[in-house]
Phi, psi and omega in degrees: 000138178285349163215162181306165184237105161303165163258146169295023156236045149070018250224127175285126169267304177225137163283154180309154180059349171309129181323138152225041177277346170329092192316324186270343163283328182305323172253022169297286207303328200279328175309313187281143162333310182202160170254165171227090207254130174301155168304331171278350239240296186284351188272329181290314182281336166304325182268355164270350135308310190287014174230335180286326172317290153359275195298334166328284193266017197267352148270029207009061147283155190307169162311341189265004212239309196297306205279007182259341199308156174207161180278142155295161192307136176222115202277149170313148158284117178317114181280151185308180179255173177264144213091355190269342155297349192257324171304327180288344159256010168270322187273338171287262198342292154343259170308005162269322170277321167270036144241058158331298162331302190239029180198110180281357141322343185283354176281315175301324173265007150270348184274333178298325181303329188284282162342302182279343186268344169279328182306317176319297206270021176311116187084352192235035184303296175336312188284313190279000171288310211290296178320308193271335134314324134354266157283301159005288175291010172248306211267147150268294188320141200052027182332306222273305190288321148330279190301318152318305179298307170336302174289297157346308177253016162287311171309295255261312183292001189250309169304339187274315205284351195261321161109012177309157142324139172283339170298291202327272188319328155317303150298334182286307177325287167318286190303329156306347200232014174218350222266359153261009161324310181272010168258357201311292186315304184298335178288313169301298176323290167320318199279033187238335174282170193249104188117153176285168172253104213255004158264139187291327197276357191252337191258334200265324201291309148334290169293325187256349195314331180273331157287331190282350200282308172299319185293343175271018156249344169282289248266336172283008181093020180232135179249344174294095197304321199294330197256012172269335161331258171001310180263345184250000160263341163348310202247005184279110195308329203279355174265344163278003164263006189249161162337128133334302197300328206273349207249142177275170187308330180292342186281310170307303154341298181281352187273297196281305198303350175294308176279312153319314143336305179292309169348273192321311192312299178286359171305290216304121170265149201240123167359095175090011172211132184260180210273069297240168197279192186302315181306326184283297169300334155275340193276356170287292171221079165211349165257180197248190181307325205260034164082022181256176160271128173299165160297355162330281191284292164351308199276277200280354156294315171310309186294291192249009168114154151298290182316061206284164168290117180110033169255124181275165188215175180201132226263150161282359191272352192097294220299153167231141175216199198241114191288138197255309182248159155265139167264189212284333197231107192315328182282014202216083238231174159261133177275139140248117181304154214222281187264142118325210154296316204264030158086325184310137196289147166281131158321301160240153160291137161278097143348115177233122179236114197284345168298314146343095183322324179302317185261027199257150188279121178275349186159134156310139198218125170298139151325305190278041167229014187233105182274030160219151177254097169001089228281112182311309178280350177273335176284349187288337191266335176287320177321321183317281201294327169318296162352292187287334210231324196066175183297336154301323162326000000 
């Protein structure tokens, strides 16, 4: 075969150009259900058949001359390695807020930031809540950009269940992705101390960022009242005791960017604190006083699961993994195993549809109690198969 060939848990069979005279890979190959090639691989070899075709017949050669035609070798399109598209907009964002400061231009290239990342996740929201949660609960660097984006799509799944607009939801997307604007540099400092924070100019610096964060979007040029609301009301507790009705759209915007922020935050890990499990973090903020979920929290339990993707779980099977998906029943999320019963890493990840009794999730598991990482490209490829198969599979 001119490219490798896959299983439908992303597991490699035959390399590209490999013999298939081997009796046991014919019958590695003959067990599967279906075979698999990446797209960039079969695509690249389509377009060196359609050009050896080309050149066949732009010779008039006979037909037996046309069906013997083959591609010359066409080195593949490099596929990115995985996570390095998400990073490249963790790293745009990044270099769009700081130069705030000295480049009022910079709005325009957070919107752009907005823009390729929404283009990104169409269909693929699941993989990117599972990547940014994911890392999060690992990585510190880039904190401020992380968490932003982390929100953006957190919001963006909360709001649609709310039944917002894609303009509507568009405005939200900016304001999550500006509303730390005047904190950012500080926030990356921070999430490396240890400890409350005991300087008065980091704590007042803290305390004024959302008013100071809209004026440095009235001072770039943004006029739109709901996301300059929005940023400068973000941390104001008094807008969840009033009426839904009563809040204007920036006020709502700023009421979920609220709860969402903390949300994302306790996912997230920080110097002297790891990242809390999924369970832990909702009950910080998504419940109310009396252990319920508020409507608030309801609304974002419903958007991205108690389990959300890049959450580890534990299995009624023992087993521990990594949520790959949200499912039909926020508590019944797709799995990928990780540990076996007996704690041991699996050779490949396992499909789990946690809807099974056998496979149904026993507890939210912290990050920092899961000695292993999730291998990127194998998760990329069940996202793939998911994709492709759907939860039923």
């Amino acid at each position: 075969m001119p490219f490798s060939v896959y299983a439908a848990d992303g597991r490699l069979l035959l390399p590209a150009h490999a013999p298939l005279a081997d009796v046991r890979v014919q019958a590695k190959l003959g067990r599967q259900q279906a075979l698999f090639v990446q797209r960039a691989d079969h695509d690249a070899w389509r377009r060196g058949l359609a050009r050896a075709v080309d050149k066949v017949m732009q010779s008039n050669a006979s037909l037996s001359q046309l069906a013997q035609a083959r591609p010359d070798p066409v080195p593949p399109v490099q596929a990115p390695l995985p996570g390095e598209e998400w990073e490249h907009v963790v790293l745009a964002l990044d270099r769009a807020v700081q130069a705030a400061r000295r480049d009022v231009g910079w709005v325009r290239a957070v919107q752009d930031v907005q823009a390729q990342m929404r283009a990104m996740v169409c269909r693929r929201v699941d993989e990117a809540l599972f990547y940014f949660i994911h890392t999060g609960s690992r990585r510190t660097a880039l904190y401020s950009s992380r968490q932003a984006l982390r929100c953006m799509l957190i919001a963006g799944e909360a709001a649609r269940e709310l039944g917002w607009s894609e303009e509507r939801i568009a405005v939200l997307d900016k304001a999550a992705l500006t509303m730390n604007v005047a904190s950012w540099q500080l926030q990356d400092e921070l999430v490396c101390h240890v400890g409350p924070i005991v300087d008065e100019q980091q704590r007042a610096k803290i305390d004024r960022h959302p008013a100071e964060g809209a004026w440095w979007l009235r001072h770039s040029g943004v006029t739109d009242p709901a996301w300059l609301e929005a940023v400068q009301l973000h941390h104001d507790d008094s807008l969840a005791a009033r009426a839904p009705s009563s809040l204007t759209p920036g006020q709502e915007m700023a009421h979920l960017l609220r709860r969402v922020d903390r949300y994302s935050a306790m996912l997230s890990r920080r110097a002297g604190r790891e990242a809390l499990s999924a369970t832990q973090a909702a009950q910080q903020a998504c419940l109310g006083t009396d252990g319920k979920p508020d409507p608030t929290g309801s609304l974002m339990l419903k958007a991205v699961g108690l389990y959300p993707p890049g959450c580890f779980v534990r299995l009624a099977s023992r087993e521990t993994g990594i949520v790959l998906a949200r499912g039909e029943r926020a508590n019944a999320p797709v799995v990928a195993a990780l540990l076996n019963a007996e704690g041991a890493s699996m050779a490949e990840p396992r499909l789990r549809f946690t809807t099974q009794a056998k496979h149904a999730v026993c507890t939210a598991v912290s990050p920092g109690l899961v000695h292993v990482d999730p291998p990127l490209d194998r998760m990329q490829a069940l996202h793939v198969y998911l994709k492709s198969n759907g939860p039923a599979a």
